[in-house]
N, C-alpha and C positions, 0 to 999 in steps of 0.2 A: 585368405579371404575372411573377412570380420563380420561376421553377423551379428543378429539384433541380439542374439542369447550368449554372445560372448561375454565375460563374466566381467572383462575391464568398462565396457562399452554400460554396461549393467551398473559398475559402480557409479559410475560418471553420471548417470541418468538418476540415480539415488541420489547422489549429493546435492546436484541441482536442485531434486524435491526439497531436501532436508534445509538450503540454502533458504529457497523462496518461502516455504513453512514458517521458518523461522524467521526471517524477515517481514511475516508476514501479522504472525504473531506479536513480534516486539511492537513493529511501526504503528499497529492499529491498537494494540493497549493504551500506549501512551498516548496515541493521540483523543482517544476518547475518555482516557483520565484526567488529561490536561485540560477539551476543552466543557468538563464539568465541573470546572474550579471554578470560582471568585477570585482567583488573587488575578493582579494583571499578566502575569504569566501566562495565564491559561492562552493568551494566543497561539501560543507555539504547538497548541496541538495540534494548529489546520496544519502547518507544515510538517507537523509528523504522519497526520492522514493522507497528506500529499503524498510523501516518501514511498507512505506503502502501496501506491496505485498502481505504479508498474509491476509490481508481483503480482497482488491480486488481476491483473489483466492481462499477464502473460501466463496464468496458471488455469483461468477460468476460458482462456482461448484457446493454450494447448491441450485441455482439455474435453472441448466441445462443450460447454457449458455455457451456452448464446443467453440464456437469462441472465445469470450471474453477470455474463461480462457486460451486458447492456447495462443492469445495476453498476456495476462497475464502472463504466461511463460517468453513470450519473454520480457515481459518489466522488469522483475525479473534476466534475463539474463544482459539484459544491465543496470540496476542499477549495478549489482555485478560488471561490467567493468568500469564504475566508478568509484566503490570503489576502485578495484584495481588500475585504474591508476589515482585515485587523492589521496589516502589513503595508500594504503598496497605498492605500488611500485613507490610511488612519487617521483619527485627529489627533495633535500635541498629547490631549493628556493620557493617551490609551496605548 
């Protein structure tokens, strides 16, 4: 029988953390480096902010942590306006 203190089941559950952390960390650097640029590039930071919303919303829910992930909602909302207006509904020269 496998329980919650069994030491493989324990790895597993550690990696996941270390997985989503750090994904967590990468996607939302960049994305808030990028979209404080001037150059035209800086778009691609909504879809890095994008990127990292399903971690932060699957870490802030497995967690019990109903502010955060309502934030998290909302930061998911405005990546996606973003997207839309620097990707899906751009004009030529941007």
């Amino acid at each position: 029988m496998i329980t919650h203190h069994d030491p493989i089941i324990f790895q597993k559950e550690s990696m996941t953390q270390d997985i989503v952390q750090a994904a967590i960390l990468i996607f939302s650097a960049i994305a808030i480096w990028l979209v404080t640029r001037k150059e035209h590039w800086s778009r691609w930071g909504y879809i890095f902010g994008l990127m990292s919303q399903p971690f932060w919303l699957y870490v802030t829910w497995a967690e019990g942590q109903w502010g955060m992930f309502a934030l998290s909602l909302w930061y998911t909302y405005s990546w996606l306006q973003g997207v839309w207006n620097y990707w899906l509904n751009a004009s030529p020269e941007s």
